[in-house]
C-alpha positions in Angstrom: -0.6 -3.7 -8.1 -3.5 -2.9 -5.7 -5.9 -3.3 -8.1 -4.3 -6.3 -9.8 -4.6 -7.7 -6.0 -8.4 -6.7 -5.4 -9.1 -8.4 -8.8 -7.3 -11.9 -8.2 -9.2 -11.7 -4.7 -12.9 -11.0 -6.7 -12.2 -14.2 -9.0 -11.1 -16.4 -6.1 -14.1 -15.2 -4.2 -16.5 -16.4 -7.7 -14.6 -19.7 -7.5 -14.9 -20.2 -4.0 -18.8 -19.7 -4.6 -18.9 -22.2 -7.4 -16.9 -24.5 -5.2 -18.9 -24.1 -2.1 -21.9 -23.4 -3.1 -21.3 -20.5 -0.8 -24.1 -17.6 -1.3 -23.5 -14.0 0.3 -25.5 -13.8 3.4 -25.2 -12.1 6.6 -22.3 -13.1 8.7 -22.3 -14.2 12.0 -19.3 -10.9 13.6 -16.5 -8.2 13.0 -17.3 -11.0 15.8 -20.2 -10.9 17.6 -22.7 -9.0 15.4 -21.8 -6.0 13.5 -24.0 -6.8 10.6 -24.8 -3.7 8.0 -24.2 -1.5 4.9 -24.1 2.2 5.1 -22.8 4.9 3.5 -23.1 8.2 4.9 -22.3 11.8 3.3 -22.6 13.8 0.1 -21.6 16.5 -1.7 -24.1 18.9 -0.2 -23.2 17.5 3.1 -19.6 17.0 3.3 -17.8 17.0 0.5 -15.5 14.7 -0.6 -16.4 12.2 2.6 -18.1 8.9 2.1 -17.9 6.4 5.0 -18.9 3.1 3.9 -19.5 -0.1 5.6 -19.9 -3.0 3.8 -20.7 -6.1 5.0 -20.1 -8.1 1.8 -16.5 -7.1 0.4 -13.8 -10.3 1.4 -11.8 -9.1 4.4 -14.1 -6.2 5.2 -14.9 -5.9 9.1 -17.8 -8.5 8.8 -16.8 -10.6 6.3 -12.8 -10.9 7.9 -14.4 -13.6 10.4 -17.6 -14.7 8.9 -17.8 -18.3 8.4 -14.3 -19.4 9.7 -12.6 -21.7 7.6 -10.6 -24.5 9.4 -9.6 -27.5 6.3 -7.2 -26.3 3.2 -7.4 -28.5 0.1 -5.4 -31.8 1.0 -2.5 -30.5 -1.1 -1.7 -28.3 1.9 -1.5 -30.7 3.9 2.3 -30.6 4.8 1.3 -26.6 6.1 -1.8 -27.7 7.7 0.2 -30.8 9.7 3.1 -29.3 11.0 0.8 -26.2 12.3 -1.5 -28.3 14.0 1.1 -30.3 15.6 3.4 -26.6 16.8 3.5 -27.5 20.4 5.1 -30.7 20.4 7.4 -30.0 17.6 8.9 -26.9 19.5 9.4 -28.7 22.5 11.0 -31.4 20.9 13.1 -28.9 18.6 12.0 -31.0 15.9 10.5 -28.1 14.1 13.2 -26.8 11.9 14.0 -30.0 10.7 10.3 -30.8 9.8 10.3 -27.7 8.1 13.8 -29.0 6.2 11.3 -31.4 5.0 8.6 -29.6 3.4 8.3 -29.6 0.1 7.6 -25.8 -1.6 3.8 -25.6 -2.7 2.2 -23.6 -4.8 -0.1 -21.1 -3.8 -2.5 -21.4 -6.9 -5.4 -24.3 -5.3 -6.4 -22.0 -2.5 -10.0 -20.5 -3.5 -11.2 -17.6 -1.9 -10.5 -15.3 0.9 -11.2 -17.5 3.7 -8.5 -19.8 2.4 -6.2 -17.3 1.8 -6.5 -16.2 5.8 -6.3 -19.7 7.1 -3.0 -20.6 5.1 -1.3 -17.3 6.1 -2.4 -18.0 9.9 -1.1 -21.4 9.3 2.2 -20.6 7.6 2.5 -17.5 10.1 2.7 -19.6 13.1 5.1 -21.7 11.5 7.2 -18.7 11.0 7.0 -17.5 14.5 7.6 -21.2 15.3 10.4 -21.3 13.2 12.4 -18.5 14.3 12.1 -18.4 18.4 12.3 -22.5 18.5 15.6 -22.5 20.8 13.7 -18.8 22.5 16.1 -15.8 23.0 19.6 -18.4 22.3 19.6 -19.1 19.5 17.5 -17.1 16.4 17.8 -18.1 12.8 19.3 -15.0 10.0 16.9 -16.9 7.1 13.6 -17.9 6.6 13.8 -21.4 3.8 12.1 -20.9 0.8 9.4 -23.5 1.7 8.0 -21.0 4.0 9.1 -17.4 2.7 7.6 -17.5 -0.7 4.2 -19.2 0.1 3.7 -16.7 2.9 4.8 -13.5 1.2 3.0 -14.6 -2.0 -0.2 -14.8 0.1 0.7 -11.8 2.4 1.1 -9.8 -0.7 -2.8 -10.8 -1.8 -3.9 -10.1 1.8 -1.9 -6.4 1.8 0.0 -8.0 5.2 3.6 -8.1 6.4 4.8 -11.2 6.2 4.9 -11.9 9.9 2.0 -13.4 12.4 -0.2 -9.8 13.8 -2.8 -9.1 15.5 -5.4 -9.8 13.1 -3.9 -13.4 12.7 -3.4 -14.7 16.1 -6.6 -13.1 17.3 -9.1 -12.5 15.4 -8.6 -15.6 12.5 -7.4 -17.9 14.9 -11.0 -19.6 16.6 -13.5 -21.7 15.9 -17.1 -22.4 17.9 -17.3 -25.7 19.6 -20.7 -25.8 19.0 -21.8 -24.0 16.3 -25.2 -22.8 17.6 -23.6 -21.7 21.2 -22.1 -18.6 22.8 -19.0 -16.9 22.3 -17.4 -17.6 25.3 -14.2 -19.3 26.8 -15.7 -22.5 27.6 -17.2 -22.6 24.1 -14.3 -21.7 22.1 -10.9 -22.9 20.6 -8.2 -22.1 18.6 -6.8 -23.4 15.8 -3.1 -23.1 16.2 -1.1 -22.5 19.4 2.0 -22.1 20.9 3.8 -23.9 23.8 2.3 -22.4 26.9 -0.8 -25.0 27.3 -4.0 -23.7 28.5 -2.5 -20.4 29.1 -1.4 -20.1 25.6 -5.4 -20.7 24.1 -6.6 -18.6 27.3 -4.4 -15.6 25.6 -5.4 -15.3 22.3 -9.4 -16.0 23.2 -9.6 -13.4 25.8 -8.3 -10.8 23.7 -10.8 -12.1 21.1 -13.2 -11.2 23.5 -12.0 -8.0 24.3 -12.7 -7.6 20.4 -16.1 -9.1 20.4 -17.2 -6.8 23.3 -16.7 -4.2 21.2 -19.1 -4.6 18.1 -21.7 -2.0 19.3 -19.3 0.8 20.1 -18.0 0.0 15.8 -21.5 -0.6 15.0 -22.3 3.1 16.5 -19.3 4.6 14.6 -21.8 5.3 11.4 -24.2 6.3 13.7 -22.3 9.1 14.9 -21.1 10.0 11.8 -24.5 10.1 10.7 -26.0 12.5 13.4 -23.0 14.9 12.9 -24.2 15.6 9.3 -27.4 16.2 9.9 -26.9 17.9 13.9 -29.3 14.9 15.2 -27.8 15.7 18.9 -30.5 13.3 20.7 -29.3 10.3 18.4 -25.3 11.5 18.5 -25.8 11.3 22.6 -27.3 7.9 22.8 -24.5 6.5 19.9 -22.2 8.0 21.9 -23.2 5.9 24.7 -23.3 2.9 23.2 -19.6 3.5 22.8 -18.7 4.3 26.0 -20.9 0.9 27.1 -18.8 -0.9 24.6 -15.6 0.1 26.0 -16.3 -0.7 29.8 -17.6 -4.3 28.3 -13.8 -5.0 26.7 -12.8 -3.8 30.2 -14.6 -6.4 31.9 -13.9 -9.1 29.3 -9.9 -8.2 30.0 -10.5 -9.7 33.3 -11.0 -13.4 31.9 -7.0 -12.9 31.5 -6.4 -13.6 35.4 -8.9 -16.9 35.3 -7.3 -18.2 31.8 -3.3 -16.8 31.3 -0.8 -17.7 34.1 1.6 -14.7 34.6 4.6 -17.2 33.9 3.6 -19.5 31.6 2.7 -16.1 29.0 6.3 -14.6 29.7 8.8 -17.6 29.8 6.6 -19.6 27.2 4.4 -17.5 24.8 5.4 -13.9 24.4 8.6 -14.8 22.6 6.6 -16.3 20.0 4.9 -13.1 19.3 8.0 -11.7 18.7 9.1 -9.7 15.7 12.0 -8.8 14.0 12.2 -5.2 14.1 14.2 -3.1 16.8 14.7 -6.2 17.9 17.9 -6.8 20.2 17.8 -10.3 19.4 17.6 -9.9 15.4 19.5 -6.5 15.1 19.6 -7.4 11.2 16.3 -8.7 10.6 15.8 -11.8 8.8 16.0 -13.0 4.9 13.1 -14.4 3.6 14.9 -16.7 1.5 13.6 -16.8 -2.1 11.9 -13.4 -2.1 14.2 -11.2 -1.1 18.0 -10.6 -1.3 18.5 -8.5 1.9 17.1 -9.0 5.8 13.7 -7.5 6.3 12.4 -5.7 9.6 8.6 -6.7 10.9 7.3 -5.7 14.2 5.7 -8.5 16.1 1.5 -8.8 16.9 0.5 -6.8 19.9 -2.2 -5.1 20.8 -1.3 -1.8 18.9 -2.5 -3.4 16.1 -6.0 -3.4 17.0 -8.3 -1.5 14.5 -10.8 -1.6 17.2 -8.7 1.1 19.6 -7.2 3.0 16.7 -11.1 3.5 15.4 -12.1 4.8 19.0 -9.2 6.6 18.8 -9.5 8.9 15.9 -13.3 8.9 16.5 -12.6 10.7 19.7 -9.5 12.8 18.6 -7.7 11.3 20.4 -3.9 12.5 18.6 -0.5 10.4 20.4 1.7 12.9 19.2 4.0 15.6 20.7 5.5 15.1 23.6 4.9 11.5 22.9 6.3 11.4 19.5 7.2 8.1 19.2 3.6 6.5 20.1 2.6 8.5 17.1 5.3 7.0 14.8 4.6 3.4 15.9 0.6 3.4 16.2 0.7 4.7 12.5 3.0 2.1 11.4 0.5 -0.2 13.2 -1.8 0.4 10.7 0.1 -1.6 8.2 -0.4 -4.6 10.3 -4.0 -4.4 10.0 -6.1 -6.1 7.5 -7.0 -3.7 4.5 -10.6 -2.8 5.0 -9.9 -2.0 8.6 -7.1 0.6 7.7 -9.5 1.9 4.9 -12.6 2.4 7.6 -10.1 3.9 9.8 -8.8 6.2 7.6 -11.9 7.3 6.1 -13.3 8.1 9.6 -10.4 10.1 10.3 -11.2 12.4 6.6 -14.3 12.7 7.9 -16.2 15.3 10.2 -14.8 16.3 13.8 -16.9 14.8 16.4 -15.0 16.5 18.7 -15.6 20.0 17.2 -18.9 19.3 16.5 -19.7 18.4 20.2 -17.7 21.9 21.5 -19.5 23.4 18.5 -23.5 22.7 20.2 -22.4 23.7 23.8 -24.7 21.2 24.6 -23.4 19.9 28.0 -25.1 16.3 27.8 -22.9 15.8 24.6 -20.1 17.2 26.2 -20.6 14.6 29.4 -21.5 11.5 26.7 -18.2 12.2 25.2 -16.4 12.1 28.0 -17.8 9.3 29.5 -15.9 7.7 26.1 -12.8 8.9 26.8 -12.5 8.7 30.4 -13.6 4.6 29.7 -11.1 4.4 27.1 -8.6 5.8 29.8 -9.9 3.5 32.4 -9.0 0.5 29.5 -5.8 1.5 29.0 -5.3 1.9 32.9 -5.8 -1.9 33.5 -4.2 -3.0 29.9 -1.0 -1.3 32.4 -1.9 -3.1 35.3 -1.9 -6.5 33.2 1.6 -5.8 32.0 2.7 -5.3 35.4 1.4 -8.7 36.5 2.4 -10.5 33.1 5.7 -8.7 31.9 6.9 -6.8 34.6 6.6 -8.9 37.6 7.7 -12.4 35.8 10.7 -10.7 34.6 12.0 -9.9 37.8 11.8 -13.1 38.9 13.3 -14.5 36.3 16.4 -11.9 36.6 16.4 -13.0 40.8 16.6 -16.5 39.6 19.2 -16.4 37.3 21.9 -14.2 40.0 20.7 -16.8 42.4 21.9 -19.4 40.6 25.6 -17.3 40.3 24.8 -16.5 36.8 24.6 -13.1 35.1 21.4 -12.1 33.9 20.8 -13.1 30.3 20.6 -10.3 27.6 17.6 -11.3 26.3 15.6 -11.5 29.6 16.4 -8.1 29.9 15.5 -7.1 26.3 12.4 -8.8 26.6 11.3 -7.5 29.9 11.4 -3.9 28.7 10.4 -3.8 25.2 6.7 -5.8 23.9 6.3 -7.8 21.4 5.7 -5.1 18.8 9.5 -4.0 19.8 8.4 -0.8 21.8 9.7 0.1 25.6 6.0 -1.2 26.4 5.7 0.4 29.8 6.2 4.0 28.9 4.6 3.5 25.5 1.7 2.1 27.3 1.6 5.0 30.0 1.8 7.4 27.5 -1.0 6.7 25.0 -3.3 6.4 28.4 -2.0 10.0 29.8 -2.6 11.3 25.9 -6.1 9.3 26.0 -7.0 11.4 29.2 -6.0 14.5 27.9 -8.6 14.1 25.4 -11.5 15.1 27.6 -13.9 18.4 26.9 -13.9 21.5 29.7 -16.8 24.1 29.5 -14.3 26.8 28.9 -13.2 25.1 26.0 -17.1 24.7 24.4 -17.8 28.4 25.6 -14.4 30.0 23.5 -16.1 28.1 20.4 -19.5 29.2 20.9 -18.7 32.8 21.4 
């Protein structure tokens, strides 16, 4: 089926061309620059390890957000209309019956992969949409067939759950104001939202700029890779720090959230939307995707755990959730199915690949040791204020809401409960989040450690 997949993807790619006039070229981000093909190790090197990065292939890291596509063919119209109009239609609770409406399209007329993104982003917000209309009240059991078979057709091509990730509401869901200019706030959009206003846009473009700030720590990742096979340490130490540069910049980006996202208009209007349907208290079952299949299906909701960026750092670093902390292990590898395909292949491909961390022990070389470090300890210091954030925009809001709700002589609703301990990905986000950080710091190098390997 895979191949089947990557075949119907080449054609449509040829068709769009011949449609477009689209030429291969290099893109613009993986989103603000990574722009390269290499392919490191051999069998004389390392055998059986190949990392490749190429720019060209549809939905590699380069290609996933090159030349964003915002117009289907005018048969999709009926998708593309209701999407664009989410807000209102949710707020109106018009949206299930405008969806009653729709007639069931055919998949064939979209050409290429770019199309293929935008009508899943489309139909996904629908979906979420769809489901969390009345909030935590009242959820639907079944998905129509309007929606479920379009989506999972195209889901299928993509290799993606059917259900809106990371990858969707992030890093497919912008466009430039003006072409030519920066990738900022004030210079960006997005192409489908939520209820929630400004603060709804605010949140899904600052975590695109958390991405975007780190392009030259993944651009490095070869680089390191590189200098490992042949024991370049002078080019390893300043890739290295590139990486660690990278990492404080995503830092600093994260702190557009408090300018653009207010703290209660993210928990009582957006974050239910990112909602999935898997350990979910409010969908215990699941839901039927009506037309596709029979029984109800489980799908964890977009968070941040599904960002390839963090999982690349990760398991360049060593960086192992596991033990003690069993279940981050479990879920961030689940994760990896939410990701789009050629990011879960360059992840996994760096993991078969050489130990930076044993290699860095292995030189005793005390500036490498320091240069990693310095990764870690800002990969700890990101996770640190990802914490903070949830304090200020999950934590805090909930309380308030529970305060309201006895004030009022009411008991507190189930599902502001539910939601104020588990995220959107359906973990209990608070000690999930501390514990990947405390794992993260645990990850540094000691002296004693590089002299046992030395000697």
């Amino acid at each position: 089926m895979g191949r089947r997949k990557e075949k119907m993807i080449q054609k449509m790619e040829e068709e769009e061309k011949i449609h477009t006039g689209h030429n291969d070229r290099p893109a613009q981000s993986w989103p603000s620059g990574v722009s390269f093909k290499l392919t490191l190790g051999s069998a004389a090197t390392t055998p059986g390890f190949c990392l490749t990065f190429d720019c060209r292939s549809p939905g590699s890291l380069q290609q996933l957000l090159a030349n964003v596509r915002t117009e289907l063919p005018d048969y999709y119209a009926p998708w593309m209309d209701v999407a664009a109009n989410l807000p209102h239609l949710i707020e109106g609770h018009q949206l299930r019956r405008e969806v009653a409406k729709m007639p069931l399209l055919s998949t064939q007329y979209l050409r290429g992969h770019r199309q293929l993104r935008l009508a899943r982003l489309a139909l996904g917000f629908i979906t979420m949409g769809y489901v969390w209309q009345e909030g935590s009240r009242q959820t639907v059991k079944i998905l129509p067939r309007v929606l479920a078979v379009p989506y999972c057709t195209i889901s299928e091509l993509l290799d993606l759950p059917p259900i809106l990730v990371y990858a969707d509401c992030v890093l497919a869901n912008w466009k430039k104001r003006d072409p030519c200019g920066p990738l900022n706030v004030e210079n960006l959009d997005i192409l489908f939202s939520f209820p929630g206003g400004d603060s709804n846009k605010g949140f899904f473009l600052v975590s695109l700029l958390v991405e975007a700030a780190a392009a030259t720590g993944i651009k490095a990742i070869p680089m390191i890779i590189n200098a490992i096979l042949h024991h370049d340490r002078c080019s390893l130490e300043t890739a290295l720090q590139d990486v660690a540069l990278s990492i404080c910049k995503m830092r600093e980006a994260f702190k557009l959230i408090h300018e653009c996202v207010n703290p209660g208009a993210f928990f009582r209007s957006l974050r239910i939307y990112l909602s999935g349907w898997k350990d979910s208290f409010l969908m215990p079952e699941g839901l039927v995707y009506e037309g596709v299949w029979d029984s109800p299906k489980q799908f964890s909701g977009g968070s941040a755990a599904q960002s390839s960026t963090l999982q690349c750092f990760d398991v360049l670093l060593g960086i192992q959730h596991r033990a003690a902390q069993g279940f981050s292990a479990e879920y961030l590898g689940c994760m990896r199915d939410y990701m789009p395909a050629a990011h879960r292949a360059f992840i996994q491909t760096l993991a078969s690949g050489p130990s930076l961390q044993q290699f860095v022990l292995a030189t005793g070389d005390a500036g490498l040791r320091a240069a990693f470090n310095k990764c870690v300890l800002a990969l700890v210091d990101l996770r640190s204020y990802h914490i903070q954030i949830a304090t200020k925009y999950i934590t805090i809001p909930a309380g308030r809401c529970r305060a309201e709700q006895q004030q009022l002589g009411g008991c507190v609703h189930e599902g502001t409960s539910v939601l104020s301990e588990r995220g959107t990905g359906g973990t209990g986000f608070m000690r999930f989040l501390k514990a990947i950080r405390d794992t993260t710091r645990k990850a540094q190098l000691t002296e004693q450690e590089a002299t046992v390997l030395t000697h």
